[in-house]
Structures are given as C-alpha cells and as structure tokens.
C-alpha positions in Angstrom: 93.7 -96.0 -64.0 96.0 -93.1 -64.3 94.7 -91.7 -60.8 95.3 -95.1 -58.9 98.9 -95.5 -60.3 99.9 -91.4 -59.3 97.7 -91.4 -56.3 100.3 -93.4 -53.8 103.2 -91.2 -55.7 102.2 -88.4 -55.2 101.1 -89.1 -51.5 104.2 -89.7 -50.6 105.4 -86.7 -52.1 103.0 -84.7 -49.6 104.0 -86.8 -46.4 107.4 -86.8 -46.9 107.3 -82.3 -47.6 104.6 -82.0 -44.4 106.9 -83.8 -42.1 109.6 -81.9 -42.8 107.6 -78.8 -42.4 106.1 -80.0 -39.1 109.3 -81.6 -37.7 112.3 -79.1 -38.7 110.7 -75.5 -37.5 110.0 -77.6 -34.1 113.4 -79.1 -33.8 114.9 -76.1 -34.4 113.0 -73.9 -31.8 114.0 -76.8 -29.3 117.7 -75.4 -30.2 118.3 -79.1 -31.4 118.7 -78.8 -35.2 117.1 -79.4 -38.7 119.0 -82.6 -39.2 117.7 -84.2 -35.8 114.2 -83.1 -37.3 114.6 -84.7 -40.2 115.5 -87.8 -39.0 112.5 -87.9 -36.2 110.7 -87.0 -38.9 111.6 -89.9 -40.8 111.0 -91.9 -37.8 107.6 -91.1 -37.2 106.4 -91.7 -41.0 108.5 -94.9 -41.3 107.6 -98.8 -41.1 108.5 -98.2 -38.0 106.0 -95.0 -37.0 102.9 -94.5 -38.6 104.1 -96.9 -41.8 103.4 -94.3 -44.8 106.4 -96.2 -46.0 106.6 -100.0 -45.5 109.0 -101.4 -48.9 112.6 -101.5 -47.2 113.6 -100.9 -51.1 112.0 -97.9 -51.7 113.5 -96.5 -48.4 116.8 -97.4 -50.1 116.5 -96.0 -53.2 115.5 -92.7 -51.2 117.9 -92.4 -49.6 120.9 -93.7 -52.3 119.5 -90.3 -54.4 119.4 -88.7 -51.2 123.3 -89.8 -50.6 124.5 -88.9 -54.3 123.0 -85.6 -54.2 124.5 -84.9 -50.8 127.8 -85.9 -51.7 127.7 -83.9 -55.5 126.8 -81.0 -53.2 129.2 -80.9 -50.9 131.9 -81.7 -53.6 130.6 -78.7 -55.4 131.9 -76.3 -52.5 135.5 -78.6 -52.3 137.2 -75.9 -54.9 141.0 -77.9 -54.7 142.2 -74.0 -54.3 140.4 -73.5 -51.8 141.5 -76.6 -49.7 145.0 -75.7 -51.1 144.9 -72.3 -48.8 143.7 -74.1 -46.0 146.2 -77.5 -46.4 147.7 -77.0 -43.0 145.0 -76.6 -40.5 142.9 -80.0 -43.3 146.1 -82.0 -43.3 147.8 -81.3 -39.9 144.9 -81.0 -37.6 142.6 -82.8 -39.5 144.4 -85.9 -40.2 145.9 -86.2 -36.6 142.4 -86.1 -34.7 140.8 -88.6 -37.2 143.7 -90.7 -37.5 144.2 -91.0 -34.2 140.5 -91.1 -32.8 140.0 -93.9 -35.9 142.6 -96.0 -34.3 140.7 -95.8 -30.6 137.4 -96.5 -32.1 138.9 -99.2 -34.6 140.9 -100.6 -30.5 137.4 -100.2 -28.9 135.6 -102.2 -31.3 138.4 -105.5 -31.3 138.6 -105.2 -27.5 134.9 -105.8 -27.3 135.1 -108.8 -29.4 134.5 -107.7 -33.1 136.2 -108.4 -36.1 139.2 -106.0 -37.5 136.9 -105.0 -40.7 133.7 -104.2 -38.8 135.3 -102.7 -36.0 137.3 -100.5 -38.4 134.0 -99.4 -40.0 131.9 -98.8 -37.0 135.0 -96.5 -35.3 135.6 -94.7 -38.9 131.8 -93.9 -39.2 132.0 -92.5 -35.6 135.1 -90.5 -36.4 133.3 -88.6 -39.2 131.9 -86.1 -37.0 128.2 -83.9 -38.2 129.2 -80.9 -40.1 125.8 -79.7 -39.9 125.2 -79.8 -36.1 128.8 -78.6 -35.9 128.6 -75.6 -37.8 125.3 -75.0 -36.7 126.4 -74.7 -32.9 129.6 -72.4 -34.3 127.3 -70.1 -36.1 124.6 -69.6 -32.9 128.1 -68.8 -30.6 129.2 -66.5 -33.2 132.6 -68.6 -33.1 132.8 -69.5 -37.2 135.6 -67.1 -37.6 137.3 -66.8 -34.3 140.8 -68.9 -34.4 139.1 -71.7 -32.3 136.0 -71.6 -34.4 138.6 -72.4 -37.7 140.2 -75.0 -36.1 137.0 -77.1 -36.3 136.1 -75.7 -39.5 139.4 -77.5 -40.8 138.7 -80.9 -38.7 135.2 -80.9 -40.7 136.6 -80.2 -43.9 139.4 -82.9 -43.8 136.7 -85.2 -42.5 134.1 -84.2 -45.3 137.3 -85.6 -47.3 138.1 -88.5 -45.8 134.5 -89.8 -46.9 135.8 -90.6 -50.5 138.9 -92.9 -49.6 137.3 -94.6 -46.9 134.1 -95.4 -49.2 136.7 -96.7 -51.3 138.3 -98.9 -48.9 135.0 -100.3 -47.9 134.6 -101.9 -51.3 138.2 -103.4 -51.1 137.6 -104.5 -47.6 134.9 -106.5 -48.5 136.2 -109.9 -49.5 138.2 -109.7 -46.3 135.1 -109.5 -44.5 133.8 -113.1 -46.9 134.3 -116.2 -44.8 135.8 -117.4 -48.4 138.4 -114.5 -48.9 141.1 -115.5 -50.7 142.9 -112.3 -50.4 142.2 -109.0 -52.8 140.4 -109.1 -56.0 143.1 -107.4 -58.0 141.5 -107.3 -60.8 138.2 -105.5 -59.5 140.8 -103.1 -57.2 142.2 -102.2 -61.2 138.8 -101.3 -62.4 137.9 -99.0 -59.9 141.4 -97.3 -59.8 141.1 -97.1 -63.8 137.2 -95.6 -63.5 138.6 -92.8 -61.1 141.1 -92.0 -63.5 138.9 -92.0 -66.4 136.4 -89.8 -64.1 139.4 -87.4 -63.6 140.3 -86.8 -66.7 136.9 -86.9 -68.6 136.2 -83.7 -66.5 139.5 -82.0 -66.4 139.3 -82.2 -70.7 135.7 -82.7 -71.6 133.2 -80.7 -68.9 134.3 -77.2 -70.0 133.8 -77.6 -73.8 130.3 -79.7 -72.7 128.6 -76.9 -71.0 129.9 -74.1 -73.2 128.7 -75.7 -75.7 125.5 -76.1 -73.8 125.4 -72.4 -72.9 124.9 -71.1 -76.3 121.8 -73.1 -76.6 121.0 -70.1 -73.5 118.7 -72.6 -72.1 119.2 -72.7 -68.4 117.0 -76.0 -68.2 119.7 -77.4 -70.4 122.8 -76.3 -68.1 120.7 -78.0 -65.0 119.9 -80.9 -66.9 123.6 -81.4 -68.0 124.7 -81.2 -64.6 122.9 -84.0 -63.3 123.5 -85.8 -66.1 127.2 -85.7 -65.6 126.5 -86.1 -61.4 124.3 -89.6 -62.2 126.6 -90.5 -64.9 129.5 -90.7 -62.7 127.7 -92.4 -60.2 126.4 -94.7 -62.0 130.3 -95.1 -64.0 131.5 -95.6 -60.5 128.6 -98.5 -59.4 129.7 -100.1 -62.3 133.0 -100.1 -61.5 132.2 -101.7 -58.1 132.6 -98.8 -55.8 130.3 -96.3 -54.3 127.6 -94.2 -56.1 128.5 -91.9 -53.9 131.8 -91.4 -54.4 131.3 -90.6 -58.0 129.0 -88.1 -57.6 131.3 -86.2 -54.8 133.7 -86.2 -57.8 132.1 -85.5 -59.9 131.0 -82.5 -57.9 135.0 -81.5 -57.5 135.6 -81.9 -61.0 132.8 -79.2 -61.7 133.9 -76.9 -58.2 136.9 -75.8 -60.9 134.7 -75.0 -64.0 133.9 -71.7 -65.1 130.6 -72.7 -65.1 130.5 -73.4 -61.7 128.6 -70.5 -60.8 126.0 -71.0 -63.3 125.3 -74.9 -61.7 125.5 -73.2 -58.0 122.4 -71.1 -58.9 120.8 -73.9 -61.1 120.9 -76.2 -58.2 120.8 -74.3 -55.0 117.4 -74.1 -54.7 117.5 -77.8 -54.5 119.9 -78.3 -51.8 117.9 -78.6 -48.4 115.5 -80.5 -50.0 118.3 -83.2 -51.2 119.8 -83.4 -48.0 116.6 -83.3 -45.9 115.4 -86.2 -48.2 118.5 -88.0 -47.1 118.2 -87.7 -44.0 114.0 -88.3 -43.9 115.4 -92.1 -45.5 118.1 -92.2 -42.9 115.3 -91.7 -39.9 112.7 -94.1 -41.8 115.7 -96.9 -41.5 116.5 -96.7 -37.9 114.9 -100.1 -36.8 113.1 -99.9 -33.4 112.7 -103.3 -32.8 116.5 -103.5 -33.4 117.2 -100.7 -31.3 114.8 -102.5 -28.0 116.1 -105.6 -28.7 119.8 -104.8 -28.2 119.3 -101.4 -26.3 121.7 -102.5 -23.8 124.9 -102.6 -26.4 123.5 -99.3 -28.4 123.2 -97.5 -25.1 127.2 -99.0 -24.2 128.7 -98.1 -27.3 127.4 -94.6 -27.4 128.8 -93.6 -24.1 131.8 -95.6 -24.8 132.0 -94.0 -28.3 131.6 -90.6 -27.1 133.8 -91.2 -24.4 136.8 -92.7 -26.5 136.7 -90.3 -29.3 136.8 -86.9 -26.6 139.8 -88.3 -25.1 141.3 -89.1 -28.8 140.1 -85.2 -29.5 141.4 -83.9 -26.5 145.1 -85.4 -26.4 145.1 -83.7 -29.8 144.0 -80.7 -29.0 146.4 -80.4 -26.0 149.0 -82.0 -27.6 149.2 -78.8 -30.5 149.1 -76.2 -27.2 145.6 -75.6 -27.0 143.7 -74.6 -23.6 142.2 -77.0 -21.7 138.8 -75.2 -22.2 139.4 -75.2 -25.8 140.2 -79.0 -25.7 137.3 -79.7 -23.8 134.2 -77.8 -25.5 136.0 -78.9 -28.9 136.1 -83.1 -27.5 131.9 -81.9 -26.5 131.3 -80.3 -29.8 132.8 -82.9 -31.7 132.1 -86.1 -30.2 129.2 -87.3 -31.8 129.1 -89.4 -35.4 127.4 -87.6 -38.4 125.7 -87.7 -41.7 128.8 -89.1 -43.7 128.7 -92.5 -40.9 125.4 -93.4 -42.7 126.5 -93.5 -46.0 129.3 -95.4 -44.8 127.3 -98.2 -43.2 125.4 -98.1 -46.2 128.1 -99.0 -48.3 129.2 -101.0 -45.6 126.5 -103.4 -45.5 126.1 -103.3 -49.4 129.2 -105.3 -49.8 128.4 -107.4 -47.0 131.1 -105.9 -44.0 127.7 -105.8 -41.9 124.5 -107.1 -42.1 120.9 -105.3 -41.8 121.1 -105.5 -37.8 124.5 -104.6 -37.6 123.5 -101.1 -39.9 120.1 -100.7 -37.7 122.6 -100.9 -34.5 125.4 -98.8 -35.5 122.9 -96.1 -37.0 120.8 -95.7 -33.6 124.4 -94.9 -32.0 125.2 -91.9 -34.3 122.0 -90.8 -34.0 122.3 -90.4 -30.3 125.4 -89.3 -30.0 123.9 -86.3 -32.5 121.0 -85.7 -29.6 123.2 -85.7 -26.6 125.9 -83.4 -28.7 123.6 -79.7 -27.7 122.5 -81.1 -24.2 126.1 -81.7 -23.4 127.4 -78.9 -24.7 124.7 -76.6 -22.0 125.8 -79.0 -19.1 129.6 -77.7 -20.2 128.6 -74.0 -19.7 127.0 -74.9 -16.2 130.6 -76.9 -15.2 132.8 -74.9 -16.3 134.1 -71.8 -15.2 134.2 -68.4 -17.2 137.5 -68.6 -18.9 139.6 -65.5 -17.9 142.0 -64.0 -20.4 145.4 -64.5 -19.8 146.7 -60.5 -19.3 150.4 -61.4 -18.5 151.1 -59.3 -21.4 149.2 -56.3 -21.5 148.1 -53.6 -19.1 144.9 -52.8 -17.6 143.1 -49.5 -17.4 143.8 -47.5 -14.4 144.3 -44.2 -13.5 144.5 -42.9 -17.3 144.2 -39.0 -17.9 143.6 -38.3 -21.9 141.2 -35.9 -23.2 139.4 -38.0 -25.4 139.0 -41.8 -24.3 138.1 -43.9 -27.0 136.2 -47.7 -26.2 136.9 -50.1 -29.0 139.7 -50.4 -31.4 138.9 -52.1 -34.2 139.2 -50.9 -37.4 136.3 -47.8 -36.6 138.8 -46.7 -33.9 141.6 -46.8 -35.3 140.9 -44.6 -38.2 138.8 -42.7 -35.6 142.1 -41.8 -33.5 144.0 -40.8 -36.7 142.4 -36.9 -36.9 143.4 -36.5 -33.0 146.5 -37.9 -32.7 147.5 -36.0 -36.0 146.3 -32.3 -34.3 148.2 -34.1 -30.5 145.1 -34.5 -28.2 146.1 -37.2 -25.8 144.0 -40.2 -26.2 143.2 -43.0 -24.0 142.3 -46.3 -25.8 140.9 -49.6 -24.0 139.5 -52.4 -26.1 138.9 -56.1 -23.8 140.3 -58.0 -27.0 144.0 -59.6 -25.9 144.6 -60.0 -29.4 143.5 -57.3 -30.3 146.2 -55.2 -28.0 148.9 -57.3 -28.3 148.6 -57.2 -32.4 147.6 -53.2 -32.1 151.1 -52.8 -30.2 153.4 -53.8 -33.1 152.0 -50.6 -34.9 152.5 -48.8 -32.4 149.3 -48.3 -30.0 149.4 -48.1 -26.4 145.7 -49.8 -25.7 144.8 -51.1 -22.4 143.0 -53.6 -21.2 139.0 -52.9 -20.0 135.4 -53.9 -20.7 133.7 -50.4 -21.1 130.3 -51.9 -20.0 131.3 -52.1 -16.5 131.2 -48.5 -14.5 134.6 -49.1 -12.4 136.3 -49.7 -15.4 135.2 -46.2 -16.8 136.2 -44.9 -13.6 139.2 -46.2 -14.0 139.9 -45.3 -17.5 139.3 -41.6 -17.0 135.8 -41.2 -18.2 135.3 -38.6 -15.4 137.8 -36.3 -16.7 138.0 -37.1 -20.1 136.4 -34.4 -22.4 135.0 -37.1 -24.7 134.4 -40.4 -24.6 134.3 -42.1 -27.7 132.6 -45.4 -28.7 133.8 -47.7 -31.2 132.5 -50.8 -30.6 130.9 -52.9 -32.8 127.5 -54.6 -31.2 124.1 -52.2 -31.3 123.4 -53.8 -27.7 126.5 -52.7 -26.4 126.9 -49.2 -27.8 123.6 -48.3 -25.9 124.9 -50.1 -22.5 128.1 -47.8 -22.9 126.4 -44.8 -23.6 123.8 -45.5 -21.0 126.5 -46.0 -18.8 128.6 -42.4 -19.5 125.2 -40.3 -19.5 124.2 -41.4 -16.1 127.7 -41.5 -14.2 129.2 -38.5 -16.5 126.5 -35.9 -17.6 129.0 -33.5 -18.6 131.3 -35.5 -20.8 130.7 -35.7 -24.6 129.6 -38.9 -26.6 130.4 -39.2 -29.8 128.9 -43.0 -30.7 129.0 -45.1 -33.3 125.7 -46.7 -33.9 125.6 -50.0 -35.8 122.5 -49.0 -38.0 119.2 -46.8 -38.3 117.5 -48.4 -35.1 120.8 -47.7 -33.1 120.9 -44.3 -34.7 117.2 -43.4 -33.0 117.9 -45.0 -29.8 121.3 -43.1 -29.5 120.1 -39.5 -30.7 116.9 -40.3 -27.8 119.1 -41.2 -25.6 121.5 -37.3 -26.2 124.6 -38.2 -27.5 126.3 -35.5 -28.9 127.4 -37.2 -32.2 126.6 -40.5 -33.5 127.2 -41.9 -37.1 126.5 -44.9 -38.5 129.1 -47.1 -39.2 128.7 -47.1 -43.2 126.7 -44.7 -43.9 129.4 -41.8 -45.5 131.6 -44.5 -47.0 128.5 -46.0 -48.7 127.4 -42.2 -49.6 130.7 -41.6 -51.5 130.9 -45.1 -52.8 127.7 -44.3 -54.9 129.3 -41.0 -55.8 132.3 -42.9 -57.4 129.8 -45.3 -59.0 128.1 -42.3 -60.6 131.6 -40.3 -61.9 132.3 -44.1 -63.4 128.9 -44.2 -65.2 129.8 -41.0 -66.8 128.0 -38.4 -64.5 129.2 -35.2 -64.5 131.5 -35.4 -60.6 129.7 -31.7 -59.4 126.4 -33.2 -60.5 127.5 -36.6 -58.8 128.4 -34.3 -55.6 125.2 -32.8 -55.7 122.9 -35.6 -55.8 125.0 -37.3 -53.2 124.4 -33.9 -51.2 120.4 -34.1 -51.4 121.1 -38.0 -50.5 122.3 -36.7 -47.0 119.4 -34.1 -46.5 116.6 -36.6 -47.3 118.2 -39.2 -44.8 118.3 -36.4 -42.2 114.7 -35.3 -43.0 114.0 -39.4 -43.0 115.4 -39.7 -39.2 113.8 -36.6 -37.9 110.4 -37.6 -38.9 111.1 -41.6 -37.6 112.3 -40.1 -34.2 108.3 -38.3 -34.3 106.6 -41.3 -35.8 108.2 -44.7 -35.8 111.1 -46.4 -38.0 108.6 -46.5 -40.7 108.5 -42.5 -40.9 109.6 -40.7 -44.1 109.8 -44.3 -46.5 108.6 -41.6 -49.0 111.9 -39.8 -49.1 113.9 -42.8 -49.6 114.1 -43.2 -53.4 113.5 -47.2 -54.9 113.8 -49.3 -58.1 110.0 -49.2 -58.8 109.0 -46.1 -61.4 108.4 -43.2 -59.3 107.3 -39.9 -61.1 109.1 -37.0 -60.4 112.9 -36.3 -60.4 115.2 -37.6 -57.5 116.3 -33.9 -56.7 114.3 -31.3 -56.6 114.3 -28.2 -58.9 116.4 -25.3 -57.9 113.9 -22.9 -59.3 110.4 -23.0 -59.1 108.4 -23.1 -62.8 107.5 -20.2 -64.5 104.7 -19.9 -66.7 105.4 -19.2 -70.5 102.2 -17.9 -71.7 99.2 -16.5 -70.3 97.4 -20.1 -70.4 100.0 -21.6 -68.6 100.3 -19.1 -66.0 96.6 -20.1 -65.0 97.2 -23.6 -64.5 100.2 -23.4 -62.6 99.3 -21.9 -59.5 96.5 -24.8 -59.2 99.0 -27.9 -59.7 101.5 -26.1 -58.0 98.5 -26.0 -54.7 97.5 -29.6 -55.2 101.2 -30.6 -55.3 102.0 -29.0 -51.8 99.0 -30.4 -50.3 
C-alpha cells in the first residue's frame, strides 16, 4: 500500500529533475537560455505534452511554491542599502521606462477594445521585463559592468521592485473588475495595509533575537528550517490577509536581506535556488494551454509583435530622451522588449481574484513566452543591421608619428603603475590605449595617451614601434597579448617585449613565443601578500622572506619543466592542503650522521631519496 501511494510521488519527482536535465543543457547550447528550457520542458511533460501531469491543481500548487520561493529569493539579494546606493539609476531610469512603457501597453490594450483593469494587467505584466534572459545576454557580451551594461541592471532592479506594489494593486483592482463592484472594499484594503505593517515590524524587532536564539542550538538544520518557516509564515499571513503569497515571501525575504544572519540563510539556502526557480518555471511551461494558444493564434501572434513593438518605442524615447546613443537606445529597446518571469506571477494573481479568467491567463502567458524566444534571435539580426559603432574621437588624439623609447599598449591600472619607474628615471614614453574613457579620464591626472588599437600593424607603425626600444604590453585579454606580441616579433625583430601575460598558459605561450620579459599579472603581489600573511601569523619576517624566496624558485623550476612537458609538468613542486611528508623548503645542509650506526644508513636513504 505504501509503494502505490509514493510510487506516483516520487515519479514525478524523477520526470520533473530528467526534463530539466535534458531540456536546460540543450537550450543553453542553442544560446537560448535555461529559463526557455525550463519552460519547454514543462511543455513537453504537461497535460498538454506527453501528460505526466494532468490535475490543473497540482500544476498550481507547483508553481504557487515555485512563485514564493522565487520571490523570498530574490528579496533576499534586495539589501535596502544596497538599492539605497543605487536610488538614482532604480528611481530615475527605472521608474521612467516602466512608467511610461506601462502607460503604452495599458493605451494598447483599451484601443483594442479591452477593459481599463485587464488592459492595465496585461501591459504591466509585459512591462516587467526577464531578468534572467537579460542578465544572461549582459554576462555572454561581457557588458554587466560597462556604464550601458548598469543602466539595464538598474531598469531590472526597479522592475524586480515594482512586482510587490503591483501584486498589491491587483488584489484591490479586483472588485473593479466584478460586474457588481460597488467601489473599494475598504475594509479588506485596511487588513492588508495592517498585515504589511505587522510583517514589517515583526522582522525589524523579532527575526534577530529568533535566529540567535536558534544559533546557539548550532544546529544548521534548525537555522534553515526557521527560515522557511518565517518565508511560509508570511505568506501564508499575507493570503490571509487577502493579498498575494508572494508578496509576503519577497518581504519577508527583505526583512531577512538586513539580518546578521543573512549570510548564514544565503548558504543554507543557495543550494536550493535553481532548483526553486526552475520548478517555477517547469509549472509555468506545464500551464501554457495549446489548445488556447491554436485557437486564438491569430490575437497571441498580434499582440506579441504589437507588444514588442510598443514597449521598444516606450524604451527608446527614454533612452534618447536622458542622451543616450541611438545604438544604445536601440540594442537596449531589443534586449529589453520582451515580458518575463515576474508577468506570470502577475497573471496568476491576476486571474486568482478574477481580473482574467483561465483563457485570458493561457493567452497572455503564450505572449511572454514569445516575446522571451524572439528576445536572442532579435538581438543577432541587430548585429547583422547595424553598423560597428565608431568611437566618437573629437576629443582625443590619435597615434601618429610618436618617437618615445619605450611604447607602452594598455593603460589600465598595470600600465599605469608600469610607467611610474620610467617616467621617474625620464625615458620618454609613448602610451596608446583604444579606451575613450579611458584617455579622456587618464588626462585629468595628467597622461598624454593616444588613441590606437595595438592589434592592428599600421597602428604600431604609427605609434613608433619601429623605433621604440621597447614595447610594452599592458593589456588585459590573454588572446590579445599574444596577437600584440605576435604582431611586434614579426614586423619588429629587434625591439624588446616586455608582456604581461594574464596567467600560467599565457606565461608558456609568451616565453615560446621570445619575449624578453613577461610577468604575470598577480603573481609578485600575491607572493608578497602571503609574506604579509605569514609576519601576521607570527613568522619570523627573514624566515617569511625566505620561504617566499623558495616560493619563486619552485614556480620557476615548475614553468621550465611545463615549457618541456605540458601544463601539467612539475604539479610536484607546487605545495597543497593534503599532508605531504617532508618540509616545504629544503635543508640548507645536508644530514650528518651522529654515530657510527647512523652513518651506514644514511648514505642508502639518502640514494633512494634522489632516485
């Protein structure tokens, strides 16, 4: 009996972990993204795929734990201190684009004949863009922390904000939404304002003496357990009060981003997050009705070109508006035209108070969805369209016809404390860097840098690599030292070429290639680092000295013998955490033997030793 009633449990456990596993690692090779595999996934083993899931309830209960999980998560990371440094580029930038692409989504939805409170759901829900397709796409164009890169970052986390007050005025939309609406239920729009209250100040005076009173019970099932107690409590505090599951746990989740146990339930529950949010969205793909979707193909297909369309514009009048480029505008209006993950809990919470009804949902949720697939294909169409974006060098000077001794490629924060030595003893320098910024910032302290890309040969030419005694390279990428330094030895056999190399690899491939000097970027200022450590500890600083000393000689005797035999030369010289026998340095004198015994039996160890 026992097997019959855990058999169907615990087969759903294993479809819903192998679809993930199959789906993800495919969608993700396909360069389209672990949440559009998840949700295929979902697809394929729904009641509308292969039907390993057929009860519409237990799809929702999926994917309500899925949602309050998601939401306690991403609360967790909303430290207010942290969007307190940030407030400009949230509330400026943020608020604008949504406020003002909510109100051409909201104007979209009435034009085309839908009432004010559906039409203000279905455009809000668009308006909350994916923050994991977006960062995703930010991270593979190495963009995160360039200035354009943080302008997103802020749009995404005002949005991830936004969620909370708009799931709230979903519950106090709803009567408006009853054929029978009188107006406002005051009294329930009292409880839930009370419950958020009560929320706040249950965690600003009771969480911290909770858990550390939990954390001298030093049971770390405890602390986890807590945790989710407090994350389901609030929910459930928050259903109770009428509003959104949800919403309590994202508060809960804020409330805890402040505690001083906050690391402690970071670790705890880490492990758990892709699970959580690939659960939510598994339930999110098992919901997408096809029969809907065929049926009314015709308006989903409409309103996701019209969506996407509307919000771009709304995104790009922004964006131009605050004196961006127009090629900023435009891959920004790409990247960010497209719903996301916080849409479906808002239909969710739509259509549990009756805004919209099952179809409605099953419509609305095929658009986001498709406006999240056509987000990457659009974006590679944009690269094809547009042109390369040349730097605006009104303000700077380009390389040409420069006559230093030493000619240095790259100044970032390696070259400019690389310069210091010869501009102290007066060689004359030459510095390019192609980084606008980067010249225009390194002229207020007093640099003269010019403008050129050092991978190109006419540039070099220009820059006086030809005459220059030494050329040295300070840039940061391992791909593009080599190309540099390929360059120089072919064109400029004569010149010297001191390199920095980005780690070992780059070391090997610089020292094959006969650069005179190379040096890893942190290698001596990790060396001396450890030296400090050791003097801290107590270590005596000549002994400290000395073992940093036979650190160098074994990583010297480590690279000759991988430039013989491979990277994974000389790992015996390299000292680990694992017991080893033997000291880290070795003796300066040889042993002696004490007594006649000994001095028989160490000649014979001392043999078997060297072989």
């Amino acid at each position: 009996m026992a097997a019959e009633i855990s058999g169907p449990d615990l087969l759903s456990v294993v479809v819903l972990l192998g679809a993930g596993v199959v789906a993800v690692p495919l969608f993700k090779r396909l360069g389209l993204g672990s949440v559009l595999g998840y949700l295929a996934a979902g697809l394929v083993i729904g009641p509308f795929g292969l039907k390993f899931f057929s009860d519409p309830q237990t799809i929702l209960h999926v994917a309500e734990l899925g949602v309050v999980m998601f939401l306690f998560l991403i609360g967790l990371e909303m430290q207010p201190s942290r969007l307190w440094g940030l407030r400009k580029s949230i509330f400026g930038l943020g608020a604008l684009q949504v406020g003002v692409c909510a109100l051409l989504l909201t104007g979209l939805g009435i034009a085309t004949g839908f009432p004010v409170a559906q039409s203000f759901v279905a455009g809000a829900g668009f308006v909350l863009t994916s923050t994991a397709i977006v960062m995703q796409l930010l991270e593979e164009r190495g963009e995160i922390a360039t200035p354009q890169g943080q302008r997103m970052v802020s749009i995404l986390l005002f949005e991830d904000l936004t969620i909370v007050p708009l799931l709230a005025l979903v519950a106090f939309l709803a009567p408006m939404s009853a054929e029978t609406a009188g107006g406002l239920r005051w009294t329930n729009i009292g409880i839930g304002i009370g419950a958020i209250a009560g929320l706040i100040l249950a965690g600003k005076y009771l969480l911290n003496p909770l858990f550390r009173f939990l954390a001298q019970s030093r049971a770390r099932e405890v602390m986890t357990a807590a945790a989710l107690l407090v994350v389901l409590g609030a929910a459930l505090i928050m259903q109770f009060s009428g509003l959104s599951m949800a919403m309590g746990a994202f508060l809960a989740g804020v409330l805890l981003s402040e505690s001083t146990f906050r690391h402690q339930l970071e670790a705890d529950i880490e492990p758990f997050r892709g699970i959580l949010l690939g659960l939510f969205f598994l339930a999110v793909g098992m919901s997408l009705d096809l029969s809907v979707v065929a049926a009314n193909w015709k308006m989903v297909l409409f309103y996701v070109v019209a969506f996407k369309l509307v919000k771009g514009a709304g995104i790009y009048i922004v964006a131009r508006l605050l004196r961006s480029s127009n090629r900023e505008a435009l891959e920004r209006a790409v990247i960010m035209a497209q719903g996301g993950e916080f849409a479906f809990v808002l239909y969710a919470a739509a259509t549990a108070v009756g805004i919209l009804d099952g179809e409605a949902n099953a419509i609305l949720t095929a658009i986001i969805i498709f406006s999240m697939v056509l987000t990457p294909l659009l974006l590679v169409a944009l690269r094809y369209l547009m042109p390369e974006e040349k730097q605006d060098l009104q303000e700077v000077d380009i390389a040409e016809g420069l006559t230093g001794n030493a000619l240095i490629i790259g100044f970032g924060r390696f070259g400019q404390i690389s310069c210091q030595p010869l501009l102290i003893r007066g060689v004359d320098i030459s510095i390019i860097d192609n980084d606008v910024e980067m010249i225009q910032a390194a002229s207020q302290f007093g640099f003269k840098v010019y403008y050129g890309d050092g991978t190109r040969l006419d540039i070099l030419h220009a820059a006086g690599a030809g005459r220059a005694q030494a050329v040295l390279i300070c840039v940061d990428k391992a791909e593009t030292i080599l190309t540099i330094a390929n360059l120089i030895k072919a064109e400029f056999p004569m010149v010297q070429i001191y390199a920095r190399a980005y780690d070992r690899g780059n070391t090997i491939e610089l020292i094959k290639l006969g650069v005179d000097f190379q040096m890893r970027e942190t290698f001596e200022s990790a060396l001396i680092f450890g030296e400090n450590t050791l003097v801290g500890l107590g270590v005596d600083r000549q002994e400290a000295a000395d073992i940093t000393a036979d650190v160098r000689r074994r990583d010297a005797e480590r690279l000759d013998l991988q430039l013989a035999g491979g990277i994974r030369a000389g790992a015996d010289l390299m000292r680990g955490n694992a017991p080893v026998p033997g000291p880290l340095i070795k003796p300066r004198q040889t042993g002696r033997a004490l007594n006649e015994e000994t001095a028989s039996v160490l000649p014979a160890a001392q043999n078997a030793d060297a072989n």
